[in-house]
C-alpha positions as CSV (number, residue, x, y, z in Angstrom):
1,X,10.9,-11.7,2.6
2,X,11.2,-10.8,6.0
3,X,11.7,-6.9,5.5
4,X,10.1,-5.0,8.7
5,X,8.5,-1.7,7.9
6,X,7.8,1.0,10.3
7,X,3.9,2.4,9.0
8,X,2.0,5.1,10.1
9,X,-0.5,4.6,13.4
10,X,-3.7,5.6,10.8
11,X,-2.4,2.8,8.4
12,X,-2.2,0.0,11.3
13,X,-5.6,1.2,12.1
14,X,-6.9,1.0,8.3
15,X,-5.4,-2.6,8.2
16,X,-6.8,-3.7,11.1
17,X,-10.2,-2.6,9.6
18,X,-9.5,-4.4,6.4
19,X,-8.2,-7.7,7.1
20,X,-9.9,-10.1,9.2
21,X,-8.1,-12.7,11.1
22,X,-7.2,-15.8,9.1
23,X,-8.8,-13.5,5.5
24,X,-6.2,-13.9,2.9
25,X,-5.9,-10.8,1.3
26,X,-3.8,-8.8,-1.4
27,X,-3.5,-5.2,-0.7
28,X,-1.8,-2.3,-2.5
29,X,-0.2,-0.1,-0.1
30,X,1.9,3.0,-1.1
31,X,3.6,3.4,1.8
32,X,5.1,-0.1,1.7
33,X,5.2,-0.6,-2.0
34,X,7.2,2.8,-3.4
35,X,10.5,3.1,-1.8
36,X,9.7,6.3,0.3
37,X,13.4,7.1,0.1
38,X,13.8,6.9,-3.5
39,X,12.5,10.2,-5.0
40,X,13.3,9.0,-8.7
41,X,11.0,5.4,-7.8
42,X,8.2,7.8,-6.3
43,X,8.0,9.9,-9.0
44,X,7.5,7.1,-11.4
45,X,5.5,5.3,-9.3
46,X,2.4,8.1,-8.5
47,X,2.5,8.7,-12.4
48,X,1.4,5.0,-12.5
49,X,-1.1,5.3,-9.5
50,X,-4.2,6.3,-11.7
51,X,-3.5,3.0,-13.9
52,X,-2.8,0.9,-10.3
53,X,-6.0,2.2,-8.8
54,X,-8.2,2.4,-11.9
55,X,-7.5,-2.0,-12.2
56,X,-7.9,-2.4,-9.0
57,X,-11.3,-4.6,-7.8
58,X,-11.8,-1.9,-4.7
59,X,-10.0,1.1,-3.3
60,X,-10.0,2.2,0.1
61,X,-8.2,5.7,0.6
């Protein structure tokens, strides 16, 4: 949609490792995907993190 996010220098680094240019890929970041500013959202979201990560095909922490 457009939305710019400001991300930490170790996960630009971590990205850069992970996707190769012109890879499609579908990642699950929590810094971009919980609204860090919304302590209610974060709270409910890191309950759900052992369910995200245990469906997910690979993690990389």
């Amino acid at each position: 949609d457009g939305t710019v996010f400001r991300i930490s220098s170790n996960l630009n680094l971590a990205l850069h490792h992970l996707i190769e240019p012109g890879q499609s890929r579908n990642l699950w970041v929590d810094q971009i995907c919980i609204n860090q500013n919304d302590g209610s959202e974060k709270d409910t979201q890191v309950r759900l993190m052992g369910k995200i990560y245990g469906n997910a095909d690979k993690v990389a922490i």
